[in-house]
C-alpha positions as a Python dict, from the first residue, in 0.01 Angstrom:
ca = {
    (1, 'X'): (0, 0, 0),
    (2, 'X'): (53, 344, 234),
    (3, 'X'): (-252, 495, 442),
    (4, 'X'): (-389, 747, 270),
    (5, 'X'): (-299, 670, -96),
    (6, 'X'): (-531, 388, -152),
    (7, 'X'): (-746, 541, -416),
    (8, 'X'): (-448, 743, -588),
    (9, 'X'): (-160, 473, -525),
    (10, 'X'): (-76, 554, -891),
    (11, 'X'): (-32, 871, -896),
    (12, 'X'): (302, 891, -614),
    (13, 'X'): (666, 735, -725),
    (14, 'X'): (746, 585, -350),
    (15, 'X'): (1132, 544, -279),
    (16, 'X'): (1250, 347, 10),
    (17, 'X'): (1468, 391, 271),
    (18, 'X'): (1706, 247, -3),
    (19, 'X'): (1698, 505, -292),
    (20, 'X'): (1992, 724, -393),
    (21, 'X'): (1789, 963, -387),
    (22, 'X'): (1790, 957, -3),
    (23, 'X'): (2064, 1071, 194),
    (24, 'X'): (2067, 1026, 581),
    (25, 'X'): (2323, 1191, 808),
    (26, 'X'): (2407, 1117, 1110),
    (27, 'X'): (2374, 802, 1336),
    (28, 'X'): (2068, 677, 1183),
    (29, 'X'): (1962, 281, 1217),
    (30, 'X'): (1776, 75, 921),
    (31, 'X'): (1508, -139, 1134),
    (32, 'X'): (1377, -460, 1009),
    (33, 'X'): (975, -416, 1049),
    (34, 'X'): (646, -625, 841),
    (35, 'X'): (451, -295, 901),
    (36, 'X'): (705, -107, 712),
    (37, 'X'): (713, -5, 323),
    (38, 'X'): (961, -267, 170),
    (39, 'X'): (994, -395, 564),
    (40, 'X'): (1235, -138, 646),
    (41, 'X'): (1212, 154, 830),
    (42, 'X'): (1537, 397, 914),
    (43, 'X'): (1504, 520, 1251),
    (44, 'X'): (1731, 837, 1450),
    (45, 'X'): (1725, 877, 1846),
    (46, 'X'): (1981, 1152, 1812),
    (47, 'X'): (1959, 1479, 1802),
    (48, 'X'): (2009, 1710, 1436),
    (49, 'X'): (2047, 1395, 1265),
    (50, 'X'): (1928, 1433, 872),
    (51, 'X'): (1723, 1313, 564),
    (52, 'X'): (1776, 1468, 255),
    (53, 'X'): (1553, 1395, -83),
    (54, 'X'): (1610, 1540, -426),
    (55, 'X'): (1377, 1543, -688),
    (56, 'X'): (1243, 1727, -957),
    (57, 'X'): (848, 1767, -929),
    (58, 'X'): (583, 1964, -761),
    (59, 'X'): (519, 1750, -435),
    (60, 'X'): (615, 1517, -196),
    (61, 'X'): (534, 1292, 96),
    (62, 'X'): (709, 1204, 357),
    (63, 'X'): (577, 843, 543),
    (64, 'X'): (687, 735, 867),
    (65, 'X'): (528, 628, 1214),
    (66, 'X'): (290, 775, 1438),
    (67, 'X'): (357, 655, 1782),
    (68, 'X'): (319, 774, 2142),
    (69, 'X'): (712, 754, 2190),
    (70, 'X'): (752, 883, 1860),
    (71, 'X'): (961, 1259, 1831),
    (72, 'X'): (943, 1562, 1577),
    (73, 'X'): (1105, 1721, 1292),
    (74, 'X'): (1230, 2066, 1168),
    (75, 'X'): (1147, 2049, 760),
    (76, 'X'): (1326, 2246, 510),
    (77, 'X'): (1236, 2264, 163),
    (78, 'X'): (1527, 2408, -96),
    (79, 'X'): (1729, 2535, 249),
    (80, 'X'): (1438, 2776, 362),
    (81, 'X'): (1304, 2626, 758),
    (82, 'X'): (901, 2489, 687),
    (83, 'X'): (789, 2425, 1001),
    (84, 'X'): (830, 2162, 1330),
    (85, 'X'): (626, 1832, 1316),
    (86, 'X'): (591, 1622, 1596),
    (87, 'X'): (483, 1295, 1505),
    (88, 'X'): (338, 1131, 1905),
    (89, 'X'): (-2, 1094, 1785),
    (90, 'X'): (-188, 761, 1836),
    (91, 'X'): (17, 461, 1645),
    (92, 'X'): (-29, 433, 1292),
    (93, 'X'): (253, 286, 1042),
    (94, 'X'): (355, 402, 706),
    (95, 'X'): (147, 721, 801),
    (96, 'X'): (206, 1015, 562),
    (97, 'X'): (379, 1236, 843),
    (98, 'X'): (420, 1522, 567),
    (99, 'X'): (258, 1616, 260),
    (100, 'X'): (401, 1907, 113),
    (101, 'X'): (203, 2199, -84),
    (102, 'X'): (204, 2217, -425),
    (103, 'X'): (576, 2368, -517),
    (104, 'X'): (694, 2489, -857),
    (105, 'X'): (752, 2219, -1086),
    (106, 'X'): (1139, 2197, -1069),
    (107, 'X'): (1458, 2053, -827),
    (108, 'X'): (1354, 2038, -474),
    (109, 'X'): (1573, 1906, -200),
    (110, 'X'): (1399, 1815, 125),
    (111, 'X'): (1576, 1799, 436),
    (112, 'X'): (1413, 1691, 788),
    (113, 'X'): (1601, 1723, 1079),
    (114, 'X'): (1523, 1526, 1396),
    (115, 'X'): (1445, 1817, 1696),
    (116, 'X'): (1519, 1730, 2093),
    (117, 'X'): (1146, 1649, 2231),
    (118, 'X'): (1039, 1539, 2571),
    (119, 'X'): (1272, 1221, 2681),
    (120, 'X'): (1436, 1236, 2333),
    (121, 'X'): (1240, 970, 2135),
    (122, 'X'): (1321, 860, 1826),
    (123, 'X'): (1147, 909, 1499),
    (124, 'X'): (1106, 716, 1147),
    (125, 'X'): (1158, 776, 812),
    (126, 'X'): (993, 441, 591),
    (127, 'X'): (950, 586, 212),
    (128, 'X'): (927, 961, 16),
    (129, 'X'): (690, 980, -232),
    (130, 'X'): (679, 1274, -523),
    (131, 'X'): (312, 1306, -711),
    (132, 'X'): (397, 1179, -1071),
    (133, 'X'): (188, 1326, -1400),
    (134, 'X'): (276, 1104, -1658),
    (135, 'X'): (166, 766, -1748),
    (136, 'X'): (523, 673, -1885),
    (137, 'X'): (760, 622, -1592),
    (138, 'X'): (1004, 744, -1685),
    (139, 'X'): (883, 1091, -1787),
    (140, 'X'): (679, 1101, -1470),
    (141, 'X'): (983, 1240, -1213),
    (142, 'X'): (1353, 1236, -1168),
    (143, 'X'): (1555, 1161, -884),
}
């Protein structure tokens, strides 16, 4: 189960690190870890390297660590620049490091893109999660 979601775990589609949904660019690393959503984590120590999610829906999560040595993202939603979040807050795995706002209900792609921070840590990507409103699956979202 994912911090945070315990009482709505229902109501999120979760992809892995796995999905073709999920594109990463650049020289990112898929990490064996037990904390991790599906034990696998992908994690970037470099520099602009990128995540991108499509879906069609109205929100999103992204879930990854919160660590000390743990580095930041730029996040773009449908090309426009979000905001920066740093992620070196006190450890906590599959932590939702962003929720997104409610968006219109339509294709979003979702891009975060690893920043330079002090000493260059690296940062995690475990699962994305879009809010679902159906009970049948496969009306609930699209990839």
């Amino acid at each position: 189960m994912i911090l945070g979601d315990h009482n709505y775990d229902e109501l999120w589609a979760k992809l892995d690190d796995t999905s073709h949904a999920v594109k990463f660019k650049g020289s990112w690393e898929r990490i064996e870890a037990i904390s991790a959503f599906f034990n696998s984590e992908m994690v970037s120590k470099t520099t602009g390297d990128a995540a991108e999610f499509s879906f069609i829906g109205a929100r999103f999560k992204v879930f990854g660590q919160l660590g000390r040595q743990i580095g930041s993202f730029e996040v773009y939603v449908d090309g426009k620049y979000i905001e920066t979040i740093r992620c070196n807050y006190p450890p906590v795995p599959q932590s939702p490091i962003y929720p997104s706002w409610v968006l219109t209900n339509g294709k979003h792609v979702i891009k975060l893109v690893k920043t330079e921070t002090e000493f260059n840590r690296q940062v995690t990507i475990e699962v994305f999660a879009v809010e679902v409103r159906s009970n049948n699956y496969k009306t609930r979202c699209k990839f």
